[in-house]
MMTF fields as JSON, N, C-alpha, C and O atoms, coordinates in Angstrom:
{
  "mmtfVersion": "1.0.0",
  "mmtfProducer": "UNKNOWN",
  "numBonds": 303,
  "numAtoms": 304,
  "numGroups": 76,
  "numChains": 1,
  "numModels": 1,
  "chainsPerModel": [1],
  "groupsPerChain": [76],
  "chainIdList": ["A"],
  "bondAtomList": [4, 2, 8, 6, 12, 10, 16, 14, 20, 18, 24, 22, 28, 26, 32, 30, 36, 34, 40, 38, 44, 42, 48, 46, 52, 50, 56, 54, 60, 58, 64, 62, 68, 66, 72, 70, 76, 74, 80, 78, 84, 82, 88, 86, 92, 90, 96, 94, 100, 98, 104, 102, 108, 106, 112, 110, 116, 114, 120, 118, 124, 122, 128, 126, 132, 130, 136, 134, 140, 138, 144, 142, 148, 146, 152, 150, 156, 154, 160, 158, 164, 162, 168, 166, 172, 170, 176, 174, 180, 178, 184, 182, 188, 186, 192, 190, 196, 194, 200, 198, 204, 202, 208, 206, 212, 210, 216, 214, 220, 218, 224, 222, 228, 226, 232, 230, 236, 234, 240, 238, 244, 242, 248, 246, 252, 250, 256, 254, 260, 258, 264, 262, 268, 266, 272, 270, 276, 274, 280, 278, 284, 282, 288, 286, 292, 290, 296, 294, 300, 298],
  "bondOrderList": [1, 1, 1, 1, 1, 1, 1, 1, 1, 1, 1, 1, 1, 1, 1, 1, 1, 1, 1, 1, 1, 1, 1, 1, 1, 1, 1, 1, 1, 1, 1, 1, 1, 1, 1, 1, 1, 1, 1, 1, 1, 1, 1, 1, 1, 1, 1, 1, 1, 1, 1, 1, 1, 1, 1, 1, 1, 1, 1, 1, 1, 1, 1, 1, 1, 1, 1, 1, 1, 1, 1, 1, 1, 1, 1],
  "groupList": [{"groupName": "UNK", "atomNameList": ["N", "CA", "C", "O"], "elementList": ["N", "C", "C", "O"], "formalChargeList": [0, 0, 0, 0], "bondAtomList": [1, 0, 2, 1, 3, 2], "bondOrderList": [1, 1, 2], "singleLetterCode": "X", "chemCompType": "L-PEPTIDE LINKING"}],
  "groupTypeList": [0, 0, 0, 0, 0, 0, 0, 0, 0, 0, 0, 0, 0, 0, 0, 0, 0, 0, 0, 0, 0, 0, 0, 0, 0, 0, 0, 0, 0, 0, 0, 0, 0, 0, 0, 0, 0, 0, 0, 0, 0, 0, 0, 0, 0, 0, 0, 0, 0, 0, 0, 0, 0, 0, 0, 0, 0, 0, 0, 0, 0, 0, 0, 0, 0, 0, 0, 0, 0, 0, 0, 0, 0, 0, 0, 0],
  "groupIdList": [1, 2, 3, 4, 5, 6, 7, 8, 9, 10, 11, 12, 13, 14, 15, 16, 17, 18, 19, 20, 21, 22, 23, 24, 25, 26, 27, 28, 29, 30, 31, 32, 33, 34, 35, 36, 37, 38, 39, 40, 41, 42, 43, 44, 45, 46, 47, 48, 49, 50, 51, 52, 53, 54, 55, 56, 57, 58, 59, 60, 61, 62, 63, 64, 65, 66, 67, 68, 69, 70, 71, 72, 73, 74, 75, 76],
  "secStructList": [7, 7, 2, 2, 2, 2, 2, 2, 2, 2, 2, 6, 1, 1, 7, 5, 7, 6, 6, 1, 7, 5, 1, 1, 7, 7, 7, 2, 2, 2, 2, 2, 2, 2, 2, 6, 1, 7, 2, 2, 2, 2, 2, 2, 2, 2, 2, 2, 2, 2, 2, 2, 6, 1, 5, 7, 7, 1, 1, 1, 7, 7, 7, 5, 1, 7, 6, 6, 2, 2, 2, 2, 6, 6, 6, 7],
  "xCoordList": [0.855, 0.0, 0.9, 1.923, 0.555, 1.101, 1.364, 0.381, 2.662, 2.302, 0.853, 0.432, 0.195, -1.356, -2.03, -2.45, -2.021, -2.992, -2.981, -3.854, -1.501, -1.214, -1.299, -1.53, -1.091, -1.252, -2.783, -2.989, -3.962, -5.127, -5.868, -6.533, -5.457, -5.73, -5.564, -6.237, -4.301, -3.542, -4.45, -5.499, -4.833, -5.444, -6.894, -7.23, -7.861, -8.761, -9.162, -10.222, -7.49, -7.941, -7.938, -8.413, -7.189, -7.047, -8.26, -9.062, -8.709, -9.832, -9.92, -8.877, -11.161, -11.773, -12.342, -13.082, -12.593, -14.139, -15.0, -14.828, -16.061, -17.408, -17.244, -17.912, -16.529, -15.902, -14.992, -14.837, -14.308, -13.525, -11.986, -11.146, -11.747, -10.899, -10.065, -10.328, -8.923, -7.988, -7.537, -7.197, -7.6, -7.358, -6.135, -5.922, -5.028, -3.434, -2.853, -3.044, -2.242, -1.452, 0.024, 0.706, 0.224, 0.992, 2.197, 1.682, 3.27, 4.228, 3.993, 3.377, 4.724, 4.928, 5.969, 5.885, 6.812, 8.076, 7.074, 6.953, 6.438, 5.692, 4.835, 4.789, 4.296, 3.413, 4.118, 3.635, 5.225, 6.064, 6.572, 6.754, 6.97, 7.803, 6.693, 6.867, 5.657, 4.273, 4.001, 3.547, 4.227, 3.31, 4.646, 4.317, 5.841, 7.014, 7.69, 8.417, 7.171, 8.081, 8.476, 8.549, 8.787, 9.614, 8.567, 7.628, 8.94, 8.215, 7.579, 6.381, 8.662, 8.307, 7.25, 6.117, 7.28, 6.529, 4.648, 3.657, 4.735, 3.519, 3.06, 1.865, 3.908, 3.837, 3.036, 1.907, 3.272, 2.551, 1.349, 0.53, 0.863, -0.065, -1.248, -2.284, -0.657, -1.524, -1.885, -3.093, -1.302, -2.02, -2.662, -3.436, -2.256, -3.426, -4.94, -6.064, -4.478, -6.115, -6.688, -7.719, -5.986, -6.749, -7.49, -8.65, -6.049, -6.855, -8.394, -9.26, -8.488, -9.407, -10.68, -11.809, -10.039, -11.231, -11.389, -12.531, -10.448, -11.13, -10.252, -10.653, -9.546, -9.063, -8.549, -8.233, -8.594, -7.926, -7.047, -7.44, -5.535, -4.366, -4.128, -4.091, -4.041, -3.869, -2.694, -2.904, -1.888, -0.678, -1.117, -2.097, 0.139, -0.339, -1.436, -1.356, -2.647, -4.22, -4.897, -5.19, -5.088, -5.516, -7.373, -7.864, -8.244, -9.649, -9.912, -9.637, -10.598, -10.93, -12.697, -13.744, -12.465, -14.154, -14.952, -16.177, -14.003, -14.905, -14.454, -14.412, -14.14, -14.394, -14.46, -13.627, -15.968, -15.908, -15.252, -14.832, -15.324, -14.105, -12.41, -11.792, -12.169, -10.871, -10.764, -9.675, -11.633, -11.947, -12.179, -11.637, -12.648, -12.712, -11.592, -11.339, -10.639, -9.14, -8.276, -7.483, -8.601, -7.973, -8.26, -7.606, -9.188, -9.404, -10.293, -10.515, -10.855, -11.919, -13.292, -14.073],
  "yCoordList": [-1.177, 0.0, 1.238, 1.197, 2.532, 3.013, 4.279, 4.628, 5.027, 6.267, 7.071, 7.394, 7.342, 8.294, 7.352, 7.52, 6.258, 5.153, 5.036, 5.275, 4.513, 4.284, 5.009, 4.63, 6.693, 7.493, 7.95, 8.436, 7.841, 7.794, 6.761, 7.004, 5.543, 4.281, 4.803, 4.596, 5.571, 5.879, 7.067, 6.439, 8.26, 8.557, 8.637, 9.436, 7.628, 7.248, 6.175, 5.736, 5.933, 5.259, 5.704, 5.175, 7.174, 7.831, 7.973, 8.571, 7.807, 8.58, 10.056, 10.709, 10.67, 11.872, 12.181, 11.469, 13.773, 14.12, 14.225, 13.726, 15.017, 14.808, 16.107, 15.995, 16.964, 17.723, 17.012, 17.383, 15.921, 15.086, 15.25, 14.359, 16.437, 16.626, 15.522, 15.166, 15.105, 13.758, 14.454, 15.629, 13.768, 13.976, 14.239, 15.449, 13.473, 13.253, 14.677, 14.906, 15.39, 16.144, 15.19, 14.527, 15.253, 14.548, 15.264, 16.209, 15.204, 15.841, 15.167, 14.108, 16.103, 15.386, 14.173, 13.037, 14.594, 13.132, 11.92, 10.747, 12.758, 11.42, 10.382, 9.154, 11.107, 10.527, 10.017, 9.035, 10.433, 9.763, 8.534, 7.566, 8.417, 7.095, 6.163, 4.96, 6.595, 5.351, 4.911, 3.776, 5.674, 5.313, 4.546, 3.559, 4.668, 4.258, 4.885, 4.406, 6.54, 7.293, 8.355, 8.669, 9.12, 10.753, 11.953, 12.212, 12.541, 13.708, 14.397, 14.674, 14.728, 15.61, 14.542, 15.005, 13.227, 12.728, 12.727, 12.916, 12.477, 12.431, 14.194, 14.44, 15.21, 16.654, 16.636, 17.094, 16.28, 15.754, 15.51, 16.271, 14.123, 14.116, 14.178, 13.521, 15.325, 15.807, 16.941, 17.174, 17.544, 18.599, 18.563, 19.433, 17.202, 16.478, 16.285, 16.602, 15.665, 15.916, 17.118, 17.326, 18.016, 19.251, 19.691, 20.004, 19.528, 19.834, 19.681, 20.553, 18.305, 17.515, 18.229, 18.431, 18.637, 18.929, 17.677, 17.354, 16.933, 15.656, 16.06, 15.592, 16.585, 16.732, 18.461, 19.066, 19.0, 20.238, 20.603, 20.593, 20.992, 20.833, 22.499, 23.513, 22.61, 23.59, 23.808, 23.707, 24.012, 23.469, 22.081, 21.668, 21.365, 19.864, 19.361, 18.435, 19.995, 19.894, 19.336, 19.943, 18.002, 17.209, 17.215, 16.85, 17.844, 17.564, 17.078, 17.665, 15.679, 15.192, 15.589, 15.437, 16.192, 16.51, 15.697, 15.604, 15.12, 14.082, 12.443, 11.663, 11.957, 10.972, 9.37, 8.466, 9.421, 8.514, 8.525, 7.643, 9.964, 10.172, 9.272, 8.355, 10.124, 9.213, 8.135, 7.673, 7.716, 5.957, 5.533, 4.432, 5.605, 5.267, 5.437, 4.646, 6.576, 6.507, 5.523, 4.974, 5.225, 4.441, 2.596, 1.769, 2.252, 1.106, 0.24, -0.928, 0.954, 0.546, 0.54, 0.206],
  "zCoordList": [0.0, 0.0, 0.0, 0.683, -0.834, -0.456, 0.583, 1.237, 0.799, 1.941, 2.05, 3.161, 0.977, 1.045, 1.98, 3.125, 1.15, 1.915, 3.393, 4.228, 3.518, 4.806, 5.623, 6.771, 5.209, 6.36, 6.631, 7.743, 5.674, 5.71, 6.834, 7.841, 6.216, 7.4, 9.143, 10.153, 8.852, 10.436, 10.236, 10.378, 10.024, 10.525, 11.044, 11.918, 10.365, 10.545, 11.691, 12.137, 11.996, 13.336, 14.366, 15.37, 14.27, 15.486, 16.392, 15.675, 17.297, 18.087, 17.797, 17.772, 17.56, 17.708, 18.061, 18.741, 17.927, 19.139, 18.0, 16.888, 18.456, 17.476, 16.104, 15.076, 16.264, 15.179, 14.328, 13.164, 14.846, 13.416, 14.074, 13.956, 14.742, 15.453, 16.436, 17.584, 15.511, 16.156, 17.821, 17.963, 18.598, 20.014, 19.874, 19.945, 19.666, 19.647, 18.82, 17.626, 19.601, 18.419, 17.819, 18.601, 16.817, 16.06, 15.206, 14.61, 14.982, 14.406, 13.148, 13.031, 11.846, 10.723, 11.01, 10.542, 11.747, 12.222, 12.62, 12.268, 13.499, 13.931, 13.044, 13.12, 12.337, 11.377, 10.439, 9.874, 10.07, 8.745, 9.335, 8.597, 11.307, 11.376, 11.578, 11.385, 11.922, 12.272, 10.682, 10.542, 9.5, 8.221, 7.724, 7.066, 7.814, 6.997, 5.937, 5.067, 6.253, 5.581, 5.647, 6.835, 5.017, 5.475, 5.598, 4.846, 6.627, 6.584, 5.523, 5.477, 4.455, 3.132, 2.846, 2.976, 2.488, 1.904, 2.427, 1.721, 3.695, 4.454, 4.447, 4.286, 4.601, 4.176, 3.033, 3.207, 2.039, 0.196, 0.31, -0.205, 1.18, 1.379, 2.363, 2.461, 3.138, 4.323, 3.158, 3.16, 2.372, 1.55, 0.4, 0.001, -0.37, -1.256, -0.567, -0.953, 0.544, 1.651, 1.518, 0.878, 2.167, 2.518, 0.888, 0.621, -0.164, -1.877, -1.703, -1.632, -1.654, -1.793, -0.959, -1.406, 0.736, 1.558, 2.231, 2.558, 2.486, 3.583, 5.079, 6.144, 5.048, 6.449, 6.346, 5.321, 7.803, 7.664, 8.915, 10.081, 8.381, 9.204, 10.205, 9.507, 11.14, 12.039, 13.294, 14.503, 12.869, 14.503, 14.89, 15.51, 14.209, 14.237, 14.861, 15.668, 14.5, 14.627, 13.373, 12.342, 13.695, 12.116, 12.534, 13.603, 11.093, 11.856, 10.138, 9.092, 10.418, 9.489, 8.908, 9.538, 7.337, 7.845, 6.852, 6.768, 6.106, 5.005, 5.381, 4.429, 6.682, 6.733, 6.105, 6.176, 5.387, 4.028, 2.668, 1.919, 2.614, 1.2, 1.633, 1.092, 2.858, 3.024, 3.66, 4.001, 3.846, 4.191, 2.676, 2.771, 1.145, 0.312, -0.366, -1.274, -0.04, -0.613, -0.346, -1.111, 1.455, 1.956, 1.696, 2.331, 0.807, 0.806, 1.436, 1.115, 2.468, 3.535, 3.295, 4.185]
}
């Protein structure tokens, strides 16, 4: 699978509150060593998301607001 995917999966598993809003604040480091890849890369596609409108990034504040869109990117 690749990095989009994988980091989609990961974030869809995170717990949230009822705004979409992931509990965990998360670094790009962080997220690149949990998905299996580099920052720049997971950087790429935290902003292909936002393109899209499925998640929106704020001081490592991830709030997912389309959900099923990126659960359907992700394979799920």
């Amino acid at each position: 699978m690749d990095l989009p995917r994988r980091l989609a999966k990961l974030l869809l598993s995170q717990p949230r509150s009822d705004d979409g809003v992931i509990r965990e604040k998360m670094t790009q480091e962080e997220l690149a060593r949990l998905v299996g890849g580099t920052r720049q890369s997971v950087n790429v596609a935290l902003r292909g998301f936002e393109r899209r409108g499925w998640i929106e990034v704020r001081d490592r504040i991830v709030m997912v607001k389309q959900a099923a869109a990126l659960s359907r990117f992700a394979g799920n």
